[in-house]
N, C-alpha and C positions, 0 to 999 in steps of 0.2 A: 663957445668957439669950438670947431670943430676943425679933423687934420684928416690929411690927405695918410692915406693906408696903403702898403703893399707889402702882396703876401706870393713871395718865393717860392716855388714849391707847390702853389695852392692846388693843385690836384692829386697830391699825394693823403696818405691818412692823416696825420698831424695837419696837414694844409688846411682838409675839410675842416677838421674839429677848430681850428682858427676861426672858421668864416663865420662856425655854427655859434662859439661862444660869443665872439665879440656881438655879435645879432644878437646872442640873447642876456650880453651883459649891457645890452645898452650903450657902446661904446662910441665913442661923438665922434664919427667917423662922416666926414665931408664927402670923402670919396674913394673910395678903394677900388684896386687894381690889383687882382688877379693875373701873375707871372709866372709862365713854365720856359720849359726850351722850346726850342725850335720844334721840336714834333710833335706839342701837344698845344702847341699854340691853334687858336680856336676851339679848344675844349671848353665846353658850360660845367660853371659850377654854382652851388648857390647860396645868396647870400642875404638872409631873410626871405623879404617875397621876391625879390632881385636875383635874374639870371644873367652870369655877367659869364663875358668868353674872356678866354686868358690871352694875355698878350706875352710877347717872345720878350722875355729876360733880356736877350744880344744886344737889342736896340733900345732898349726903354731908357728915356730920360727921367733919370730922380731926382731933377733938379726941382724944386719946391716939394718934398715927399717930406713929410714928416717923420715917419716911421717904416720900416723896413722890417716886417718880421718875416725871420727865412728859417725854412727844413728845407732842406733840397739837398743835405751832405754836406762831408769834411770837404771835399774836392769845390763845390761849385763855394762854400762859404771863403775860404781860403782865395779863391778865383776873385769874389765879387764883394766882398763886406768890407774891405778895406775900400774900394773905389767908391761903394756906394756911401759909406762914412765922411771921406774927404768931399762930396758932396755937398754935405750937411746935414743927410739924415741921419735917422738914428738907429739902427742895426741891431736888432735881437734874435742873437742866433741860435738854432735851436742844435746845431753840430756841436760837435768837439772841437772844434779846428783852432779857439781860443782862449777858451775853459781855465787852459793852465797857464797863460801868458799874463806876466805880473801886473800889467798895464790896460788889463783886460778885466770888469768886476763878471764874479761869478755871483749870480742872484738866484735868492730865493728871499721875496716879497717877508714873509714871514718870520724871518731868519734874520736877514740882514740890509736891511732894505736904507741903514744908515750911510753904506757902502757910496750908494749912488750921489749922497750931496756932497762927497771930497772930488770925486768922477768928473760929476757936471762942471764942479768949477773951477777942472784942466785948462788952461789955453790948447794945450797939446793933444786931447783927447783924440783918440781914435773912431770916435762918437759907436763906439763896436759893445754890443751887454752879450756876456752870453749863460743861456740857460745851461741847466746839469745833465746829468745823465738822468734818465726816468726813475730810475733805483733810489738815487742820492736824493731828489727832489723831496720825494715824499717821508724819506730816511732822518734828513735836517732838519722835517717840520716836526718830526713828535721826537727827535731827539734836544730842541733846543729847548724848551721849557723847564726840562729835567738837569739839561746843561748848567741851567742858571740857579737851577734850587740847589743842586748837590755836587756841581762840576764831575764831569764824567774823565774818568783816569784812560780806561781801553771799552774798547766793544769790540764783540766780535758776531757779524751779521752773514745769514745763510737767505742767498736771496730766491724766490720762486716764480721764476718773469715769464708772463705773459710772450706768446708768440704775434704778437703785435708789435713786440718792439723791436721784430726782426721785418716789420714793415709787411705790404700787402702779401709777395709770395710768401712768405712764412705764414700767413695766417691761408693760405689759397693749398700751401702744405700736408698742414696739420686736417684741414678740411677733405681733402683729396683720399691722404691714406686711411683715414679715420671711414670715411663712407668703404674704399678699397677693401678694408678688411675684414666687413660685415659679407661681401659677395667673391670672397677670397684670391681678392688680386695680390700681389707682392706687394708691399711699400716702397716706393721709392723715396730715398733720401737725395734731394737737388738743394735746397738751402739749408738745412741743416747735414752737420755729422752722421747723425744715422737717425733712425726711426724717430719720430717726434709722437704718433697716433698712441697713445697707448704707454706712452714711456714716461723717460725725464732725461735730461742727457747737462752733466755738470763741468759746462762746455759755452759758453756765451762772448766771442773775439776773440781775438788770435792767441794763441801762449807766448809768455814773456819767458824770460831766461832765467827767471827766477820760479817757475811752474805756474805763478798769479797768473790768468785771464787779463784783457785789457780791462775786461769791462769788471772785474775785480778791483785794479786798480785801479778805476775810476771813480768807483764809491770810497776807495783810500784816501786818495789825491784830494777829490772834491769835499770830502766832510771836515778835512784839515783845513782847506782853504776858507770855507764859508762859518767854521762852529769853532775849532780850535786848533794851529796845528801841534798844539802837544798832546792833544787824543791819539793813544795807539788804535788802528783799525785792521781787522783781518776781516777780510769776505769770504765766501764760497759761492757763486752765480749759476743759478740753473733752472736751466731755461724748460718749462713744464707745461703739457699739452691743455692750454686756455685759452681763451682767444683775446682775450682785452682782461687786464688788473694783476698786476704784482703787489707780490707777497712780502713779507719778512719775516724771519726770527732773528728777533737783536736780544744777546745776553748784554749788560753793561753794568760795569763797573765804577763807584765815585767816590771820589774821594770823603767825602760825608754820608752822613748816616741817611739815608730817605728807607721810607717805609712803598708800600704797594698804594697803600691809601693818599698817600702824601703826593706821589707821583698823579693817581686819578686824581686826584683835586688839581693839581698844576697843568694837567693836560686840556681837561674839562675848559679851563681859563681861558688859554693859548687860542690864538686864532688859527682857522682853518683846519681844525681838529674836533672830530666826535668821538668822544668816549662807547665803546658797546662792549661791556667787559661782564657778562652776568654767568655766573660759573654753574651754569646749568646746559643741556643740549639745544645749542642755537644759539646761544649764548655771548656768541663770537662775531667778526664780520668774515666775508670771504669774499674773492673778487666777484664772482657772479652779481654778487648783490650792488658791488661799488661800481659796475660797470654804467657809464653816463654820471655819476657824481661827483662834485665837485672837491670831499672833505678830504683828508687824511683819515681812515680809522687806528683806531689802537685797543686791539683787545686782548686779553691773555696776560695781564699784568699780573708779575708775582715776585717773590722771595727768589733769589738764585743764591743756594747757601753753601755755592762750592765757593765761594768767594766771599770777604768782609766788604760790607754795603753792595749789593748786587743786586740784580734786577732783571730780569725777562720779560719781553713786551711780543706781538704780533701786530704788524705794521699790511695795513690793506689800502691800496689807492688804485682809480682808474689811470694808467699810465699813459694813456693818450692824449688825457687831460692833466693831472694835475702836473705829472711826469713829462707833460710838454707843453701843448699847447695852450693849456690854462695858464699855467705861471707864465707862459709868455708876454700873454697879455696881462698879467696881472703886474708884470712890471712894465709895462707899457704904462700904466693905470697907476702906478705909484709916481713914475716920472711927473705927470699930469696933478695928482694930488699932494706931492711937495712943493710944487710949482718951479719945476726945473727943466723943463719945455719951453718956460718964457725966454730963458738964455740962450743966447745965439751962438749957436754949432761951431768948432771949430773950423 
């Protein structure tokens, strides 16, 4: 059996990496329809060997849709996932715009994927999933395995994000000044703060009133919501001249004794996690390499002996994938294989 597919946004980065996974996840797609605004309606994109034009979001009927995976923004999510839910589809959205609403499950397939069968079997459901922030995604996969051997007390994470997750001009940016300053033109800063070629700048969403970043506090909010919320979490966000794959240093602290070895064996275990931790040069992973892949890596695992029971890890993921588009589908994909599609939408 196969469902009808639409994909919000699909001209955008996260859109493509949608059309490219499910085509190459095999995903039992009847028929998909490709959805932008009004001004990029009749853009080709592609999907397998299939070149499909996008049709205008304003007018499309979702009536028999199955699923609705949307990036296009807090603005247009907010605007349409609610409509398109009552509906009856099913809405994965890859904003923020619902993340922190009680009524709302935040998913990560690997994590907490038990989430969705209290969800489905709402009368009241809002039929709305939404994915995390690209940080937290890949954050909650190699922190939940460790969660469960040694219960983690606080963490505190310094993140190194990829200018992809400030979407096409940020990566057309980092591109522009990067060439610029080989034949000595100025840099200009238009989407970031200041110089991105060459820099790092520790600086990623607006400043809160407390100094935290938004997008600080969203690796807060969301690791409370999905792993525990009585883990203390502190972030630092900063955003560094790469084009695709964020980074981590996570210190963490648990209440139980675990060793470095104990954690590699639990990691090893854990789905959607490679171990590459060999304490030699290369030894490690780095986004270059995780760019187009689908895993979580975790390497750098050690002793942290400013604290009793602690831990240091380095956390690598392509953030266009697993950080969005992958796990989008990947709970698409879990819906399907708990068999909680066959229930009928509210």
């Amino acid at each position: 059996m196969g469902y009808k597919v639409a994909i919000v946004g699909a001209t955008g980065n996260v859109g493509r990496e949608m059309l490219e996974i499910l085509a190459e996840r095999n995903f039992p797609v009847d028929e998909l329809v490709p959805l932008a605004s009004s001004r990029s309606v009749g853009r080709e994109v592609s999907f397998g060997d299939k070149i499909l034009k996008c049709k205008n979001l304003e007018d499309f009927d979702f009536t028999g849709t199955d699923f609705v995976l949307m990036s296009a923004g807090g603005d247009i999510s907010k605007q349409w996932a609610p409509k398109i839910g009552a509906s009856g589809a099913m809405v994965i959205d890859n904003s923020s715009a619902f993340r922190y609403h009680e009524d709302v499950p935040l998913i990560v397939p690997e994590v907490n994927a038990h989430v969705l069968d209290a969800y489905m079997a709402k009368n009241d459901r809002k039929n709305i999933i939404a994915n995390p922030n690209c940080s937290t995604a890949q954050l909650v996969v190699a922190l939940k395995p460790l969660h469960d051997l040694a219960k983690l007390k606080r963490i505190v994470v310094s993140t190194y994000q990829s200018v992809s997750g400030g979407g096409k001009d940020a990566m057309d940016e980092l591109w522009n000044q990067t060439k610029g300053i080989f034949v000595n033109d100025a840099p200009t800063a238009k989407k970031f703060t200041k110089q991105i070629a060459f820099n790092v700048i520790p600086h990623i969403d607006v400043f809160m009133e407390d100094g935290y970043t938004k997008e600080e506090w969203k690796v807060l909010a969301e690791t409370k919501k999905m792993l525990d919320p009585k883990i203390k979490v502190t972030c630092t966000a900063v955003r560094v001249p790469v084009f695709v794959g964020h980074s981590e240093a996570v210190n963490m602290e648990f209440e139980n004794p675990i060793s470095p070895d104990e954690a590699r064996d639990a990691l090893r275990d854990a789905p959607g996690i490679v171990v590459l931790d060999k304490r030699e040069n290369g030894g490690y992973m780095t986004p270059v390499e995780a760019k187009g892949e689908d895993a979580t890596y975790v390497s750098r695992i050690r002793e942290d002996v400013t604290v009793e029971n602690g831990l240091v890890m380095w956390v690598v993921s392509d953030n266009l994938r697993k950080g969005a588009a992958l796990n989008t589908i990947q709970i698409a994909e879990t819906l399907i294989e708990r068999g909680l599609m066959n229930k009928k939408a509210a």
